[in-house]
C-alpha positions as CSV (number, residue, x, y, z in Angstrom):
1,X,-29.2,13.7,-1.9
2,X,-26.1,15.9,-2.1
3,X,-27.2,19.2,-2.7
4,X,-25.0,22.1,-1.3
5,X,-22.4,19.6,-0.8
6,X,-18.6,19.3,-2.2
7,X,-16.9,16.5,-2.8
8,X,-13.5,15.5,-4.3
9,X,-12.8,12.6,-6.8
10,X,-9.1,12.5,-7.8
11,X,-8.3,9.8,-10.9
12,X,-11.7,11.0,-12.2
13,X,-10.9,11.6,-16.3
14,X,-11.9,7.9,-16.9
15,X,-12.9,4.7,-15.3
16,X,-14.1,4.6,-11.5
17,X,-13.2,7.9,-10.3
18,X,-15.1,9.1,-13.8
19,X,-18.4,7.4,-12.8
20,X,-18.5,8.3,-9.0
21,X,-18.4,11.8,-10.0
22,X,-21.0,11.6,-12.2
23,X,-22.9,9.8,-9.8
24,X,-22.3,12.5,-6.5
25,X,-23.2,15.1,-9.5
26,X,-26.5,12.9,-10.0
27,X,-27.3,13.6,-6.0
28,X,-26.6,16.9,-6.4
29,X,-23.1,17.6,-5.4
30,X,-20.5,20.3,-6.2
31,X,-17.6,17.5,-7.9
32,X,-14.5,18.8,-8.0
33,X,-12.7,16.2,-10.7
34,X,-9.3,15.8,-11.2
35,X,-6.8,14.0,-12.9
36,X,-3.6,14.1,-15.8
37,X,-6.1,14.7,-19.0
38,X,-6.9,18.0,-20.5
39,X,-7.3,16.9,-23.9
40,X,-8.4,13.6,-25.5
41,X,-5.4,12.7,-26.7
42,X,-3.4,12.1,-23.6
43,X,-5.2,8.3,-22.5
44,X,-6.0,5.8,-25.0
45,X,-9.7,6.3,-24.1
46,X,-10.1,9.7,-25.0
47,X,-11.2,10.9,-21.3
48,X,-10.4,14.0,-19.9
49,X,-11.1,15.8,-16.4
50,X,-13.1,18.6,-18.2
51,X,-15.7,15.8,-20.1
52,X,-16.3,14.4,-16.8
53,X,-16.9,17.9,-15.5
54,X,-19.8,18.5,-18.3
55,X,-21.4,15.3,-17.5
56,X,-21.3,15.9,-14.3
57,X,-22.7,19.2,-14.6
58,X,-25.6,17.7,-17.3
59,X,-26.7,15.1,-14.4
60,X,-27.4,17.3,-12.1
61,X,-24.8,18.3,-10.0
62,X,-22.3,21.1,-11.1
63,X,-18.8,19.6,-12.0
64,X,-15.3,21.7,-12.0
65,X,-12.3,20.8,-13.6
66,X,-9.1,20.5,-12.5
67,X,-6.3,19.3,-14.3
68,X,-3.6,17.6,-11.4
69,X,-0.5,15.2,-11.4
70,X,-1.3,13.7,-7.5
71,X,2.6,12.7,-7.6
72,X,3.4,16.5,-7.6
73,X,1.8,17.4,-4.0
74,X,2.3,21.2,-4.9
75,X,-0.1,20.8,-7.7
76,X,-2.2,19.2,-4.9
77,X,-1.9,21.7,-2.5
78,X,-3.1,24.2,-4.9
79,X,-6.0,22.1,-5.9
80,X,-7.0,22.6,-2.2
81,X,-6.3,25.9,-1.5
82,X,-8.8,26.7,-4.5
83,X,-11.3,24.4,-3.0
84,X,-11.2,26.3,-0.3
85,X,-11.1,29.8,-1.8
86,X,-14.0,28.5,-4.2
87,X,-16.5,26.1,-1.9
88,X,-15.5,27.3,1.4
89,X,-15.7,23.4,2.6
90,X,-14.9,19.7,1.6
91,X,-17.7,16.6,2.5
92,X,-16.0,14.1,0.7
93,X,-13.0,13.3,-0.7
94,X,-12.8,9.8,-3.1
95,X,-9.2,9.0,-3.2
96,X,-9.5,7.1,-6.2
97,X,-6.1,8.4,-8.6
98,X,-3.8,6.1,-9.2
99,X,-0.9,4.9,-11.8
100,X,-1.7,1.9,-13.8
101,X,1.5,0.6,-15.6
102,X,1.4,-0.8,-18.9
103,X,1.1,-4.9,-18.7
104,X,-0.2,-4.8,-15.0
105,X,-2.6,-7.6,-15.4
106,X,-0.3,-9.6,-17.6
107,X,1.3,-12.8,-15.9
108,X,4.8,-13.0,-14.4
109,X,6.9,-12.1,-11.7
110,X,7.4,-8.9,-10.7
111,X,11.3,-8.9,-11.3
112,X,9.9,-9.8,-15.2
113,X,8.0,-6.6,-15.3
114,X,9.0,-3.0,-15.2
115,X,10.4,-1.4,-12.1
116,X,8.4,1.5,-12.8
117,X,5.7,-0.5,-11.3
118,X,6.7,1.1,-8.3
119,X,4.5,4.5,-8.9
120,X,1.6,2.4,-7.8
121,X,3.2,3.1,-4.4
122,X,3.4,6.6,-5.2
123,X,0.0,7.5,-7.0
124,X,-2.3,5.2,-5.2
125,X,-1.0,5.3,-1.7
126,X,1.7,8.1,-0.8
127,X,-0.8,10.2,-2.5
128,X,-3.9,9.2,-1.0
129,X,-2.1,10.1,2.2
130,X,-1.1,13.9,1.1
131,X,-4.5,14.3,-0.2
132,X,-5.9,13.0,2.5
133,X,-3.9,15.5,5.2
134,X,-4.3,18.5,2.7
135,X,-8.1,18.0,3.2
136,X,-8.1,17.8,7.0
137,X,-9.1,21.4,8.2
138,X,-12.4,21.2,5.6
139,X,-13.6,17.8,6.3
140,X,-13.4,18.3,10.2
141,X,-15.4,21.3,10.0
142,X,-18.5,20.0,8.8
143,X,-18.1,16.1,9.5
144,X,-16.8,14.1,6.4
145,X,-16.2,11.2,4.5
146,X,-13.4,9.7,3.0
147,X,-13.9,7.0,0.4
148,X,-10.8,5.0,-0.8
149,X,-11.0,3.3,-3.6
150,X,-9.4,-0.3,-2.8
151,X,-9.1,-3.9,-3.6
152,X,-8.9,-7.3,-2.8
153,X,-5.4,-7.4,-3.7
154,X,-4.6,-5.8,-0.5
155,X,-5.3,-9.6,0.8
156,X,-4.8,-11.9,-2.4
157,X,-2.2,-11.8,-4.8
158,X,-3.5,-9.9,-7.8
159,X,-1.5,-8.0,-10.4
160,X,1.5,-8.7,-8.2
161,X,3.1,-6.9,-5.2
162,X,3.6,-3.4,-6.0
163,X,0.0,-3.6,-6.8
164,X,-1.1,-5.5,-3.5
165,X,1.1,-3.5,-1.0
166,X,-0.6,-0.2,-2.5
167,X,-3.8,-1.5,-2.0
168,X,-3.3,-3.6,1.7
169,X,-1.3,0.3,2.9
170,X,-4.5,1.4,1.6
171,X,-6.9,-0.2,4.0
172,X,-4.3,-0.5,6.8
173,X,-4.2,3.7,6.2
174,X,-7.7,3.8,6.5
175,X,-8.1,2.3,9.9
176,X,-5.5,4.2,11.6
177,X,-6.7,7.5,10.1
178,X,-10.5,6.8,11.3
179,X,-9.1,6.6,14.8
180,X,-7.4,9.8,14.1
181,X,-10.6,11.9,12.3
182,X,-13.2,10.3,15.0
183,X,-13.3,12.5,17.3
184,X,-14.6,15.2,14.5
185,X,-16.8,12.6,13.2
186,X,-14.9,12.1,10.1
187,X,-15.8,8.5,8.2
188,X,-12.9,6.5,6.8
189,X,-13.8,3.7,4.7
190,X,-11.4,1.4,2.3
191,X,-14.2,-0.3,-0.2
192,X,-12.6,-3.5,-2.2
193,X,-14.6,-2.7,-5.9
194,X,-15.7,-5.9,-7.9
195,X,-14.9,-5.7,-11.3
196,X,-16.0,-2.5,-12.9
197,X,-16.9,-2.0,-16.4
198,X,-14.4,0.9,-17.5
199,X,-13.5,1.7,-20.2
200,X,-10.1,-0.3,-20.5
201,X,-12.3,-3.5,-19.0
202,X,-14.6,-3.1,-22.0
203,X,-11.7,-3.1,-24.3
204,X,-10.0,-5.6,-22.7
205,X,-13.3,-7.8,-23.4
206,X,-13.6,-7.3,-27.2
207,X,-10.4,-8.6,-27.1
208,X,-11.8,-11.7,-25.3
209,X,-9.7,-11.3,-22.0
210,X,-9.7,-13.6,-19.3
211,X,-12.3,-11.0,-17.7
212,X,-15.0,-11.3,-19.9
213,X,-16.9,-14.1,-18.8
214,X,-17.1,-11.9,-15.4
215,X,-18.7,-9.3,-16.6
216,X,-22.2,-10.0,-16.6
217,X,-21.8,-9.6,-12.9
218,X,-19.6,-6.7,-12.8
219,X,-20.3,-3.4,-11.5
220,X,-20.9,-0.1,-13.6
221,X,-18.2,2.6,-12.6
222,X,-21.2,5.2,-11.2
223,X,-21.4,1.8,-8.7
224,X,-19.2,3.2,-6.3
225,X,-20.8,6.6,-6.1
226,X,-24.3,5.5,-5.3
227,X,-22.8,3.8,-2.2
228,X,-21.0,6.5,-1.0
229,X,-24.3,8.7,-1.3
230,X,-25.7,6.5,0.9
231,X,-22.9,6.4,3.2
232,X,-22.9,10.1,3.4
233,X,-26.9,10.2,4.1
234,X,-26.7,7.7,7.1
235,X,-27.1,9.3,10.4
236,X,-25.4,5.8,11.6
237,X,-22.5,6.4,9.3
238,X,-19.8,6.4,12.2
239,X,-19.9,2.6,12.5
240,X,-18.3,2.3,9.3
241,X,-15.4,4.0,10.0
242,X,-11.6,2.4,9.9
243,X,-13.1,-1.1,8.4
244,X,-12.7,-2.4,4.9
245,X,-15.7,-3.6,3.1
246,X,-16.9,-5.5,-0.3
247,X,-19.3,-2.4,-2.5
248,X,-21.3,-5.2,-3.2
249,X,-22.0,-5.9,0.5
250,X,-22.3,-1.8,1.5
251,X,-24.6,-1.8,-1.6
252,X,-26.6,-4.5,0.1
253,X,-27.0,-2.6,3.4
254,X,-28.4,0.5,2.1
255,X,-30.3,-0.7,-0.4
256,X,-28.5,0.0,-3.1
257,X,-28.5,-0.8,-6.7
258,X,-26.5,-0.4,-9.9
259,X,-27.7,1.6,-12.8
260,X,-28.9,-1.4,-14.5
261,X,-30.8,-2.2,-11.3
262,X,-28.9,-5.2,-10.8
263,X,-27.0,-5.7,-7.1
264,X,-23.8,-6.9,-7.8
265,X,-22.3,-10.1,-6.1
266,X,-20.0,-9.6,-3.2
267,X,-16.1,-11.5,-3.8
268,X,-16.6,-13.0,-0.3
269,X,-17.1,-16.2,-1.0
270,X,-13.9,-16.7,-3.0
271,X,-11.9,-14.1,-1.8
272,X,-12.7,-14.4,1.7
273,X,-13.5,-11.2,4.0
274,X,-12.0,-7.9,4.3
275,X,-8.9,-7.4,6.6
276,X,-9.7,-6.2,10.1
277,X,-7.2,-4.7,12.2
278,X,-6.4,-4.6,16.2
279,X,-8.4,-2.5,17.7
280,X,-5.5,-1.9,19.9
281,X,-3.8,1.8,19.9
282,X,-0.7,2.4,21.1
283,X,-0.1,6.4,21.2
């Protein structure tokens, strides 16, 4: 459980970041929730950071809104400073906010498709980084974890390579960061999420989508926050810091099951494994 514990999820109106903060609210936790939507007009889907807040706050946990652009890194450093002035500390932060252009899983080369593509680089990497060093002094205090919402584009080509650099800086950021926060017993992990069941997934289904024979094995979007309860209960948690991993397989080492009390497959087998990196530092 979570109790007296803050966390963080950026990207949380919809989607992912939406059900790991219900599911750290289901534990127990303080969820701070942030993200572009205020009202339910500004996504297709309706979502909006303070509806994730509320069911946050009706699972258990106690959820706070706050409305943030994670391009804008004064808007970030505010959202910080009122952690701080509010909770007084930070266990984990879920970088999990990130731009998803129009037409990104649509075929083609990237020269073919907007150049705006770029933001992923922006939200989804740059800004996992400024969150990431804005949320330094809390998590050191207490001993933290950092979840980063990643991919297996980092290593194959999906969506094209705006999309797979974000995700491969993503884990390569991770590593090199764990070797930074480990002496203050700060966890790093990058996790590479199966197919989840948002909302635009759904959607994209009804439509019959190339995704929709997948989903009977896909992962609910509260997936990824019942692993990183786990993670965050695990007096061993240390030796998962800097690597990359499948959910499916973190799932599998604690135990873990999805809401449906299914256990997701891991994309091992036809993705191949996670990237490692040198352990070798040069300072």
């Amino acid at each position: 459980m979570l109790k007296d514990r803050v966390a963080l999820v950026t990207g949380a109106s919809l989607g992912v970041g939406k059900g790991i903060a219900i599911a750290l609210g289901a534990a127990g936790a303080t969820v701070y929730v942030t993200g572009r939507s205020s009202k339910a007009g500004d996504n297709p889907f309706g979502g909006t950071v303070f509806a994730t807040a509320e069911d946050v706050t009706k699972r258990g946990g106690r959820g706070v809104a706050v409305v943030c652009d994670h391009s804008d890194d004064e808007q970030v450093r505010v959202l910080f400073k009122r952690i701080e002035e509010e909770s007084g500390r930070l266990d984990i932060l879920v970088n999990n906010a990130t731009a998803i252009p129009n037409g990104l899983t649509e075929s083609g080369p990237f020269w073919k498709k907007p150049l705006d593509f770029v933001k992923l680089l922006d939200v989804g990497l740059r800004s996992n980084y400024v969150a990431t060093w804005l949320a330094a002094p809390m998590l050191i205090r207490n001993g933290g974890v950092v979840f980063n919402s990643s991919s297996p584009g980092a290593k194959a080509y999906v969506h094209g390579p705006a999309y797979g650099a974000a995700k491969a800086g993503v884990d390569k950021m991770s590593h090199d960061m764990a070797h930074d926060f480990r002496p203050h017993n700060v966890v790093v992990v990058s996790v590479w999420l199966g197919l989840v069941k948002t909302e635009k997934v759904m959607m994209i289904d009804a439509n019959k989508s190339k995704y929709g024979p997948m989903l009977a094995v896909a992962e609910s979007t509260e997936y990824g926050g019942r692993i990183i309860d786990a993670i965050f209960n695990d007096p061993k948690r240390m030796e998962l810091t800097g690597q990359t991993f499948f959910s499916a397989e973190l799932a599998d080492r604690y135990g873990v099951k999805d809401v449906d009390g299914a256990q997701p497959p891991s994309g091992r087998s036809f993705l191949g494994a996670p990237t490692e990196f040198s352990p070798i530092v040069i300072e």
